[in-house]
Backbone as ProteinMPNN parsed JSONL, in Angstrom:
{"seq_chain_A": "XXXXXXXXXXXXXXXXXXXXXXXXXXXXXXXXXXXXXXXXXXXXXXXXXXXXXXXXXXXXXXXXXXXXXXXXXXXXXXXXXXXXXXXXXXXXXXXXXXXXXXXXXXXXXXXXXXXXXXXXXXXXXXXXXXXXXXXXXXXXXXXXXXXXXXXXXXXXXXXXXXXXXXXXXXXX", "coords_chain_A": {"N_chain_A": [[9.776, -36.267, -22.135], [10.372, -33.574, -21.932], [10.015, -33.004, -19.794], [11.575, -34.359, -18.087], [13.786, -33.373, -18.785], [12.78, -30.638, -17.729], [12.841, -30.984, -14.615], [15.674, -32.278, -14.163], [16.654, -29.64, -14.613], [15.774, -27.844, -12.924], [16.894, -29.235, -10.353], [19.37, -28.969, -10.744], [19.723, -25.487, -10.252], [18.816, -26.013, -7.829], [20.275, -27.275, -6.244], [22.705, -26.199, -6.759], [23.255, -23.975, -5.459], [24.118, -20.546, -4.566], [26.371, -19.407, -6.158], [27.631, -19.893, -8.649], [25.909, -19.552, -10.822], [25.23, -20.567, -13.185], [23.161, -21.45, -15.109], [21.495, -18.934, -15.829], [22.537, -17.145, -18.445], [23.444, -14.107, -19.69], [21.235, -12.752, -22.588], [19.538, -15.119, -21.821], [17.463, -14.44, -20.686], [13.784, -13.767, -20.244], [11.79, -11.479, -21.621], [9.484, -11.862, -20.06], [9.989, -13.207, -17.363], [11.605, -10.565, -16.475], [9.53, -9.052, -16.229], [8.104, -10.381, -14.257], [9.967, -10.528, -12.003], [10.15, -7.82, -11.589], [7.011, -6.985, -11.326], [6.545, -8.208, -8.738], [8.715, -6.912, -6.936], [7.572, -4.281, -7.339], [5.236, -4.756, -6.063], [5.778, -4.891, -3.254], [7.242, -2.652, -3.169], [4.897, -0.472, -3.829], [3.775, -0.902, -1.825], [4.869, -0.29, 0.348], [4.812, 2.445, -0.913], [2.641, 3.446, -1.03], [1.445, 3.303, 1.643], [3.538, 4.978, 2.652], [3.081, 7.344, 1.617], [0.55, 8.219, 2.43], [0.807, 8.164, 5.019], [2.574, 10.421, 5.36], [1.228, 12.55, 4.198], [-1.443, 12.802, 5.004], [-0.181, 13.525, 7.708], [0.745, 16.005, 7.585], [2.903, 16.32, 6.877], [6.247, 17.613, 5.092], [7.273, 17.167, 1.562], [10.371, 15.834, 1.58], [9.996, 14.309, 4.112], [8.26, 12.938, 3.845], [8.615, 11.564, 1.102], [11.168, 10.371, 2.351], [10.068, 8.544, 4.449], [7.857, 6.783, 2.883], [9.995, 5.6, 1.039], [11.378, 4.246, 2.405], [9.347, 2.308, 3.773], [9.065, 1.711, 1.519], [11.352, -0.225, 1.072], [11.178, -2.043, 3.706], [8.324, -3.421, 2.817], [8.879, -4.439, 0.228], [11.746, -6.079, 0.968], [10.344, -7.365, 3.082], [8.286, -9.194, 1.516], [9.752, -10.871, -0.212], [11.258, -12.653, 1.77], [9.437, -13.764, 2.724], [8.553, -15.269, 1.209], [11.538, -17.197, 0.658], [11.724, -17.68, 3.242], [9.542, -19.614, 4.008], [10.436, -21.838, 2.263], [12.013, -23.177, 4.085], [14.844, -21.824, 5.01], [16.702, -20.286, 7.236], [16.09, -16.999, 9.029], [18.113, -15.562, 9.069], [19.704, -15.725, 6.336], [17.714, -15.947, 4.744], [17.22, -12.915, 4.983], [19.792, -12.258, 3.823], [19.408, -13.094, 1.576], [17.081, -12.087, 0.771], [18.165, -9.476, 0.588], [20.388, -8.841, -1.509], [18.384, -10.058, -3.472], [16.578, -8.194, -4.198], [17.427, -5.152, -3.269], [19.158, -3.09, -5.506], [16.724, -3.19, -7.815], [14.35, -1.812, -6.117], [15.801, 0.321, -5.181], [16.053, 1.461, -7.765], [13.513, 1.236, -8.72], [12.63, 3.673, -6.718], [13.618, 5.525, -6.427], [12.866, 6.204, -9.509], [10.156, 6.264, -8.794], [9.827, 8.534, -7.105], [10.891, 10.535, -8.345], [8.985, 11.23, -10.772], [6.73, 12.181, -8.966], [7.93, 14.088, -7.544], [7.751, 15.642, -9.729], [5.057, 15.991, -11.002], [3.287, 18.485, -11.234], [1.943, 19.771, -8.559], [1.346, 17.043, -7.429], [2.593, 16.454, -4.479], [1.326, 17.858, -2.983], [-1.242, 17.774, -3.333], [-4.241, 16.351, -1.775], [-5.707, 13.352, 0.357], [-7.764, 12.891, -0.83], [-7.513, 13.824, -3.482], [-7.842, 12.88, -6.383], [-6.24, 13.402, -8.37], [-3.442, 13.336, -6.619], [-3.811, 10.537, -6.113], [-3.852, 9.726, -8.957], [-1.539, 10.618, -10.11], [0.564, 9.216, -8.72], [-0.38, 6.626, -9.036], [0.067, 6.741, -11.777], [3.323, 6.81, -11.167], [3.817, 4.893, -10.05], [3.619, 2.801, -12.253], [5.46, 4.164, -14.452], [7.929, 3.76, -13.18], [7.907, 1.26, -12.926], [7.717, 0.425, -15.646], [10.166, 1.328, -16.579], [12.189, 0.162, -15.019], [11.652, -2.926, -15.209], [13.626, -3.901, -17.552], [15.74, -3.209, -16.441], [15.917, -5.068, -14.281], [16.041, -7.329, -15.566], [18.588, -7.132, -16.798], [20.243, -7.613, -14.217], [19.004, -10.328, -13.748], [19.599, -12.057, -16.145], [22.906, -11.916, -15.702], [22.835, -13.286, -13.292], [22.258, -12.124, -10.839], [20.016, -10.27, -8.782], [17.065, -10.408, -9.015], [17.165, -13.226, -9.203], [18.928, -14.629, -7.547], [17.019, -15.37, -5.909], [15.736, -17.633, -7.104], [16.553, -19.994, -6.53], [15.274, -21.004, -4.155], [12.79, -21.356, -5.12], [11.434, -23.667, -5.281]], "CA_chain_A": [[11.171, -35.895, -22.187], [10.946, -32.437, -21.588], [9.209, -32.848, -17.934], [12.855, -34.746, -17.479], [14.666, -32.164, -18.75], [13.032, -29.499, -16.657], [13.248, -31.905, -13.348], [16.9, -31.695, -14.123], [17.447, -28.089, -14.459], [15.381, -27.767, -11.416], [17.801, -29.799, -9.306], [20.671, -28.011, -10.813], [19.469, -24.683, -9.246], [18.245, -25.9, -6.196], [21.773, -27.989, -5.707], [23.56, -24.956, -7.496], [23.498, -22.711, -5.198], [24.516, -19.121, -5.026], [27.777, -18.898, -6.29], [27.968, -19.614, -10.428], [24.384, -19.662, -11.482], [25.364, -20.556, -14.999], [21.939, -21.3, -15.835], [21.044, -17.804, -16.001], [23.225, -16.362, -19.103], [23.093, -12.967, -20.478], [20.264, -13.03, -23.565], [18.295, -16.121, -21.863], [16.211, -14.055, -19.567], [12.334, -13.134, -21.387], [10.987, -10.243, -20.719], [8.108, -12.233, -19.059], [10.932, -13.462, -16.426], [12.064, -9.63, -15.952], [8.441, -8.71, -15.653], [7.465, -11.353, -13.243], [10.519, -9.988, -10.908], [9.856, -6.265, -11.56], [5.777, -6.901, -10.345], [7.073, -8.919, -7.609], [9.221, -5.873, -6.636], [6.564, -2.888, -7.179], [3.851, -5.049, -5.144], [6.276, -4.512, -1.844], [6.971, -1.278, -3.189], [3.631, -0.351, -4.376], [2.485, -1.591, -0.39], [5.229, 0.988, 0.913], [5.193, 3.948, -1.38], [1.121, 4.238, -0.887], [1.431, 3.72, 2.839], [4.196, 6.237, 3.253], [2.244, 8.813, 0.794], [-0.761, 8.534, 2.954], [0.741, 8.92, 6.489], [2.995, 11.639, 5.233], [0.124, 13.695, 3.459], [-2.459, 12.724, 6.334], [0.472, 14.061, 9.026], [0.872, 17.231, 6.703], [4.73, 16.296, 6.549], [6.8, 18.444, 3.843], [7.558, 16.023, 0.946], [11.365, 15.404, 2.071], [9.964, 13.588, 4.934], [7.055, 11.742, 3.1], [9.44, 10.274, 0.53], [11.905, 9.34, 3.331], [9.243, 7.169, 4.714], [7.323, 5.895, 1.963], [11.396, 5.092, 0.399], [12.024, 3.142, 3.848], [8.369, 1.579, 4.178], [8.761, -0.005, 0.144], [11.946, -1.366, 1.28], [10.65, -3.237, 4.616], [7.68, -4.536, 2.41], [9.981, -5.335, -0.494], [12.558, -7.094, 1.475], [9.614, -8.75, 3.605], [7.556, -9.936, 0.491], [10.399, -11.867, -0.863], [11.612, -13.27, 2.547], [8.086, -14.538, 3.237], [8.68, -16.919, 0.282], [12.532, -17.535, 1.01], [11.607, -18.648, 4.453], [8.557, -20.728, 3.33], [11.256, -22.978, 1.582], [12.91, -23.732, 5.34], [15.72, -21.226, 4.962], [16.635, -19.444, 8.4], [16.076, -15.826, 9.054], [19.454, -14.396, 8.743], [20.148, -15.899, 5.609], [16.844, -15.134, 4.123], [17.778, -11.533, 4.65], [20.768, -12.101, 2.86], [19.0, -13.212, -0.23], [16.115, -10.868, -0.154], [19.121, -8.431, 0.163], [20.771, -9.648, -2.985], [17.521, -9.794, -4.992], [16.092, -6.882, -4.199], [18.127, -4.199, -3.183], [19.088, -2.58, -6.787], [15.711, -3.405, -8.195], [13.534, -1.072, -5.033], [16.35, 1.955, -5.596], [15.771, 1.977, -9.298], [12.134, 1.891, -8.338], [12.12, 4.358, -5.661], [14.371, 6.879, -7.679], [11.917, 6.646, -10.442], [8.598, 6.718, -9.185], [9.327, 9.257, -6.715], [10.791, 11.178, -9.079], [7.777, 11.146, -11.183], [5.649, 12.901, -8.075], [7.739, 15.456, -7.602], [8.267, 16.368, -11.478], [3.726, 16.327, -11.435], [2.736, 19.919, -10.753], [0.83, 19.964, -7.268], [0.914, 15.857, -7.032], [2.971, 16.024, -3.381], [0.749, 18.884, -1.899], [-2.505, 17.17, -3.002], [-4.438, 15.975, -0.022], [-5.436, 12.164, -0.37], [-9.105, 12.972, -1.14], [-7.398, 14.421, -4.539], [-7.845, 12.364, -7.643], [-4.321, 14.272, -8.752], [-2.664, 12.825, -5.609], [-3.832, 8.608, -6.697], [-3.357, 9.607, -10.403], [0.094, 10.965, -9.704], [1.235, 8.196, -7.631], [-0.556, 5.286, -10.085], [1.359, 6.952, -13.208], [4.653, 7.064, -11.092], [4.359, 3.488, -10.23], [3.67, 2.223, -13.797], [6.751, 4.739, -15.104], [8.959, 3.191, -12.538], [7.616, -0.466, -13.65], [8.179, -0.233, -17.183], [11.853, 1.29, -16.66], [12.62, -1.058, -13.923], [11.713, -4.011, -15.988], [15.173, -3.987, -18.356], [17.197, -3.514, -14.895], [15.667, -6.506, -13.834], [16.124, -8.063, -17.339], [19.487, -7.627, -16.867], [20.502, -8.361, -13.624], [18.804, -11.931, -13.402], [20.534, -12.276, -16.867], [24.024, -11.773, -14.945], [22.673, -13.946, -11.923], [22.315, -11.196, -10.109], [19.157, -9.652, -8.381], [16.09, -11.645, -8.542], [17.891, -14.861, -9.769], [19.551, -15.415, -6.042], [15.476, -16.405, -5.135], [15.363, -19.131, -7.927], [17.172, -21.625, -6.24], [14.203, -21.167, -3.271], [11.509, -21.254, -5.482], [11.231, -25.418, -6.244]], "C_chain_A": [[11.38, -34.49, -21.653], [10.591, -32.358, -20.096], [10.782, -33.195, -17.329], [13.68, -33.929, -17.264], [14.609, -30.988, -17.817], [13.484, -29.735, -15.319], [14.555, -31.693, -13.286], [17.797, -30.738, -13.965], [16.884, -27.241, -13.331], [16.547, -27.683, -10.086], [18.916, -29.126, -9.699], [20.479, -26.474, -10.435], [19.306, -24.895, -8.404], [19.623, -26.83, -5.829], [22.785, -26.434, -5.997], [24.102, -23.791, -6.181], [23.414, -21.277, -5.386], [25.51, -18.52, -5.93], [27.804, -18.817, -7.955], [26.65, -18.778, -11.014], [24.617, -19.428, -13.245], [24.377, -21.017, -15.706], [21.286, -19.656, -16.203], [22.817, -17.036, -17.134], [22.702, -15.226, -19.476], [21.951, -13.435, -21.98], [19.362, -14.182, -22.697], [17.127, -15.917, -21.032], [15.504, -13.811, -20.784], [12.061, -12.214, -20.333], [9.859, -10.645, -19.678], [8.525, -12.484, -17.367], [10.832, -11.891, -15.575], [10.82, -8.842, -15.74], [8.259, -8.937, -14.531], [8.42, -10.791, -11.686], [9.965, -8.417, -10.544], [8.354, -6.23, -11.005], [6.229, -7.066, -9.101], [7.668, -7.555, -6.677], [8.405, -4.495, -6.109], [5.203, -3.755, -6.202], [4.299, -4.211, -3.829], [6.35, -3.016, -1.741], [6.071, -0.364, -2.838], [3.019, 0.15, -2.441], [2.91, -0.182, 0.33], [5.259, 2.088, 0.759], [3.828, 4.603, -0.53], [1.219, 4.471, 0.938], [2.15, 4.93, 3.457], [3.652, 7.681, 2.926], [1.056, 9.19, 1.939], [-0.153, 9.182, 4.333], [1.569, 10.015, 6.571], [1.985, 13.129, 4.936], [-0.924, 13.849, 4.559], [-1.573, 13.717, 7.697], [1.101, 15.538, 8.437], [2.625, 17.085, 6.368], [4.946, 16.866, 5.302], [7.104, 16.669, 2.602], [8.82, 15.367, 0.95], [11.22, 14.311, 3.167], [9.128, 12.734, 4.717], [7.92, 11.327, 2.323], [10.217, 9.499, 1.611], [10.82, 8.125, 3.791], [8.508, 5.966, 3.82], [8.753, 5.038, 1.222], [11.445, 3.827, 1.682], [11.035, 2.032, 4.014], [8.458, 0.91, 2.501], [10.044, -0.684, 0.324], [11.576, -2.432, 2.547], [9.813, -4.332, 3.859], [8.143, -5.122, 1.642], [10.577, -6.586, -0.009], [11.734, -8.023, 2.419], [8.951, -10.167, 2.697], [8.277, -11.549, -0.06], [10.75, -12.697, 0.451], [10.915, -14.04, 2.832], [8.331, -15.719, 1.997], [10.041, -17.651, 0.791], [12.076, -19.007, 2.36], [10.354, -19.782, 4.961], [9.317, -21.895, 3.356], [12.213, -23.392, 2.653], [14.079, -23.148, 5.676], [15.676, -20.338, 6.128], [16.49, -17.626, 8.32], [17.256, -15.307, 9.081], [19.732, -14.478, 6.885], [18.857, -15.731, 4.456], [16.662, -13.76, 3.993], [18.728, -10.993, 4.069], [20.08, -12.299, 1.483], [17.862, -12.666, -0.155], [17.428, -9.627, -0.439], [19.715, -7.76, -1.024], [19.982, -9.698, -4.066], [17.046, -9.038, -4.788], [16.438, -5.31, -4.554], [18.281, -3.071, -4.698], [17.629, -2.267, -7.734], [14.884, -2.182, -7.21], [14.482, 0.075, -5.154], [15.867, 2.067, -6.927], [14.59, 2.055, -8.987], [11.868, 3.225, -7.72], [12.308, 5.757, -6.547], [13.52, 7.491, -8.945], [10.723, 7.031, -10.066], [8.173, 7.65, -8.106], [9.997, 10.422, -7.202], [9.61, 12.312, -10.078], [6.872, 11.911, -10.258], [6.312, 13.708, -8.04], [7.883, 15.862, -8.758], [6.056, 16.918, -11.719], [3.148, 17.199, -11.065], [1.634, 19.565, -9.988], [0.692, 18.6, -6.765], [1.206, 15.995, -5.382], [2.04, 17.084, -2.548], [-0.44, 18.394, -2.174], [-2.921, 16.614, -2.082], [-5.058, 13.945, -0.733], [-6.792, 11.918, -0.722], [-8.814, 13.307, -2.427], [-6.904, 13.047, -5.45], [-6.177, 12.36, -8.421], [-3.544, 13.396, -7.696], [-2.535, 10.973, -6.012], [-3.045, 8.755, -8.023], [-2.147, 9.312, -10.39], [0.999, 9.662, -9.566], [0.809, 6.794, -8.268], [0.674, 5.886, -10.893], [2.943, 6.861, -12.641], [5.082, 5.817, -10.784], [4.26, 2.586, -11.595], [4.566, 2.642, -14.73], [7.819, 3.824, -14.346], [8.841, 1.611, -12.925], [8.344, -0.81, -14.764], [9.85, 0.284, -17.065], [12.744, 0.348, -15.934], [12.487, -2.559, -14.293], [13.179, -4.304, -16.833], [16.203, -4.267, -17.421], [16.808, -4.751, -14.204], [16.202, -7.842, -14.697], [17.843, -8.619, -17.535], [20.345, -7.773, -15.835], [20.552, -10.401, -13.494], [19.304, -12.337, -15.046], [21.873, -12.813, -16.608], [23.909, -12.818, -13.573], [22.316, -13.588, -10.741], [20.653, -10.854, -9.502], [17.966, -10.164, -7.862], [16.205, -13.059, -8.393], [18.349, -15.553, -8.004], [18.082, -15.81, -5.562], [15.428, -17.399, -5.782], [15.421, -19.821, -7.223], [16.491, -21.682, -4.425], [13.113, -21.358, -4.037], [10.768, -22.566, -5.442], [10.852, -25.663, -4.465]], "O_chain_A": [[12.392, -34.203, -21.014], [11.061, -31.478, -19.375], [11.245, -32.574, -16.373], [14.257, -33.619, -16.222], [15.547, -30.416, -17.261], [14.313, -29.0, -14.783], [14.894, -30.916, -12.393], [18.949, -30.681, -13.536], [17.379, -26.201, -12.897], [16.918, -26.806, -9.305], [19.522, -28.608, -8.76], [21.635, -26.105, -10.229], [19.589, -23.981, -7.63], [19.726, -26.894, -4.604], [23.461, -25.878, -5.132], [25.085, -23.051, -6.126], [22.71, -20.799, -6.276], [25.482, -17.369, -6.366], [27.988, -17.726, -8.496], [26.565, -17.651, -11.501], [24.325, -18.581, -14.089], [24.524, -21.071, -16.927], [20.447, -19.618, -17.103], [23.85, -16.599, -16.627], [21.482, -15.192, -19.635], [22.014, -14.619, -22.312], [18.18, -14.066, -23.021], [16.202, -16.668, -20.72], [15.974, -13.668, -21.913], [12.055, -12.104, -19.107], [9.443, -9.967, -18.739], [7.835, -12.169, -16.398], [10.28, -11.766, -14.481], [10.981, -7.858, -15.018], [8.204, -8.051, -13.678], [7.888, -10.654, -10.584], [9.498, -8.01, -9.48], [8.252, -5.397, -10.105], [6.319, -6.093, -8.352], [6.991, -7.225, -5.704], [8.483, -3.878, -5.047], [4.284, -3.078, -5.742], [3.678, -3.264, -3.346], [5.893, -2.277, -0.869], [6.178, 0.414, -1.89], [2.278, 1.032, -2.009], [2.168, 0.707, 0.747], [5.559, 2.907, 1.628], [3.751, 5.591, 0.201], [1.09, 5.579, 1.46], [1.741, 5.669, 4.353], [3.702, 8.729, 3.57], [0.76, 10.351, 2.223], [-0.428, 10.309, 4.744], [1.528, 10.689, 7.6], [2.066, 14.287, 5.347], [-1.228, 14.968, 4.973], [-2.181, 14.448, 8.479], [2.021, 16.049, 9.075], [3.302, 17.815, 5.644], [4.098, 16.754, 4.417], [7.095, 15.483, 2.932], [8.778, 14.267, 0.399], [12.098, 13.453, 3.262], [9.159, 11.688, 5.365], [8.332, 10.286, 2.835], [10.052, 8.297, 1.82], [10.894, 6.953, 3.422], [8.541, 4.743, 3.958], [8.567, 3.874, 0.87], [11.552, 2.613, 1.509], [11.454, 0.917, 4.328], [7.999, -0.206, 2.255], [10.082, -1.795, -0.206], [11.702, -3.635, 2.318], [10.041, -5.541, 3.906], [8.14, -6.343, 1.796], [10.243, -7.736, -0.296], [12.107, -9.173, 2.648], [8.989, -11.382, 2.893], [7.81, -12.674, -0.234], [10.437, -13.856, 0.176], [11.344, -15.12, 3.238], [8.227, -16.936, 2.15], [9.838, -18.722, 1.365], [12.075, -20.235, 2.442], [10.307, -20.51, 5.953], [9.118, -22.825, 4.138], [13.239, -23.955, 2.274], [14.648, -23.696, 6.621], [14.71, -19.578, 6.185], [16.928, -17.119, 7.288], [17.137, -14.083, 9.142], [19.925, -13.455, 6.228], [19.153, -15.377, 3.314], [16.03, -13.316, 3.035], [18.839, -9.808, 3.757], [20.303, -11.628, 0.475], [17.34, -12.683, -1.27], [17.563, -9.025, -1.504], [19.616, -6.599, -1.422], [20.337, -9.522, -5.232], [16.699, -8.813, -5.947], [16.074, -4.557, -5.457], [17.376, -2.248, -4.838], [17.498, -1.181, -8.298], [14.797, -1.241, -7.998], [13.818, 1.106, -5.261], [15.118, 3.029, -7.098], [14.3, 3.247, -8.887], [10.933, 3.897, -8.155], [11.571, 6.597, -7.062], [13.439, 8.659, -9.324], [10.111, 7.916, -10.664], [6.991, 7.868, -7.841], [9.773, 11.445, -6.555], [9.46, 13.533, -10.099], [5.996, 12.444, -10.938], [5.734, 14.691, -8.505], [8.388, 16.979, -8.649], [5.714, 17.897, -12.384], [2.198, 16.858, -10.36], [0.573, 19.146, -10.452], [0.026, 18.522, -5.732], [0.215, 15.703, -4.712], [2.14, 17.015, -1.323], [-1.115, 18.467, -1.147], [-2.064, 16.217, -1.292], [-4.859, 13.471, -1.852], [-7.095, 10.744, -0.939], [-9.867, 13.2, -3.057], [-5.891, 12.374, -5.26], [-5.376, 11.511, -8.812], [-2.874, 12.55, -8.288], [-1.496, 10.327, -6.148], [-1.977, 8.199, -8.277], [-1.623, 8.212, -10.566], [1.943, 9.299, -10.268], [1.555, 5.835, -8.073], [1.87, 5.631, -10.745], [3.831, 6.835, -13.493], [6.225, 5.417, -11.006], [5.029, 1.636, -11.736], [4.742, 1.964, -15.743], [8.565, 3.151, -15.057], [9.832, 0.931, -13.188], [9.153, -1.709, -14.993], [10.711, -0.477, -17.507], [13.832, -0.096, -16.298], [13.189, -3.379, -13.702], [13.761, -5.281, -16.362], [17.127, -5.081, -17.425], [17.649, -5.352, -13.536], [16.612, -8.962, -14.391], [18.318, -9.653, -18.006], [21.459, -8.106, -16.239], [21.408, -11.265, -13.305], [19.371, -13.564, -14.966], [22.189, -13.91, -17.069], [24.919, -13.063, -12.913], [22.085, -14.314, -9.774], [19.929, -11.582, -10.181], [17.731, -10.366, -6.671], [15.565, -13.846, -7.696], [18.094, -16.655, -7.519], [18.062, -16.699, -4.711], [15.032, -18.37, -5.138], [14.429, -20.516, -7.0], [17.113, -22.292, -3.555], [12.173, -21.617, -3.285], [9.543, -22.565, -5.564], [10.534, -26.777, -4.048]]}, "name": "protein", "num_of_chains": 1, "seq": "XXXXXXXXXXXXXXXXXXXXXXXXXXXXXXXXXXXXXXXXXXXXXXXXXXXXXXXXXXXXXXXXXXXXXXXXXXXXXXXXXXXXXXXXXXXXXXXXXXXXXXXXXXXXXXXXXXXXXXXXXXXXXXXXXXXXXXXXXXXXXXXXXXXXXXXXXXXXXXXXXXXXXXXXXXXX"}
């Protein structure tokens, strides 16, 4: 019975659409849900912060111009990560950039905001070179601060329908 039931609420997302998503009410997200988006999120991140840290710090760039990049390079991988599934599920490239757009977007600023916050607030993290212990530390602890706060904003977007939720109805 319940295999039926889920089969059912399957097809009612993947028929559903974009537009109500009244399967997703306020309270029925789990934190495991608003986890599962928020990893999902910091992987792409995660891919762009470290790459931008490195070729900023490697190209001696001031740290105004190393966040700009590493900020710009976790949204490409962000918004690629999720598209690469989107467009898995047969969905064209424009419109898979609309819905990584949609689930992402909010989720990768609240990231970015936080965990490059976090580096410059760590005395000496952005001038460490990338041979410095201080420089990984830094930059682990600022993605695991930005994780756990970025989890709730996830929590309650796809609550609302909002953020990660517009991928559901690709996932099946």
């Amino acid at each position: 019975m319940s295999v039926e039931h889920d089969h059912s609420h399957h097809e009612h997302e993947h028929h559903g659409g974009h537009a109500g998503h009244e399967h997703h009410r306020p309270g029925k997200v789990s934190w495991g849900m608003a986890a599962s988006a928020t990893l999902h999120c910091l992987t792409g991140c995660a891919i762009g912060e470290v790459l931008g840290m490195v070729i900023g710090t490697a190209l001696g760039w001031g740290n105004l111009a190393t966040i700009v990049l590493a900020v710009a390079l976790a949204f490409v991988f962000g918004y690629t990560l999720t598209m690469r599934g989107v467009l898995r599920a047969g969905v064209g490239f424009k419109q898979a950039l609309k819905v990584a757009l949609a689930a992402d977007t909010v989720s990768i600023i609240v990231m970015e905001i936080i965990d490059n916050g976090v580096m410059l607030v760590v005395p000496g993290a952005m001038e460490a070179g990338l041979a410095s212990w201080l420089f990984w530390g830094a930059l682990a602890f600022a993605l695991f601060v930005a994780f756990l706060l970025t989890t709730p904003v996830n929590k309650w977007l796809i609550g609302r329908g909002a953020g990660h939720a517009v991928v559901h109805a690709y996932h099946h």
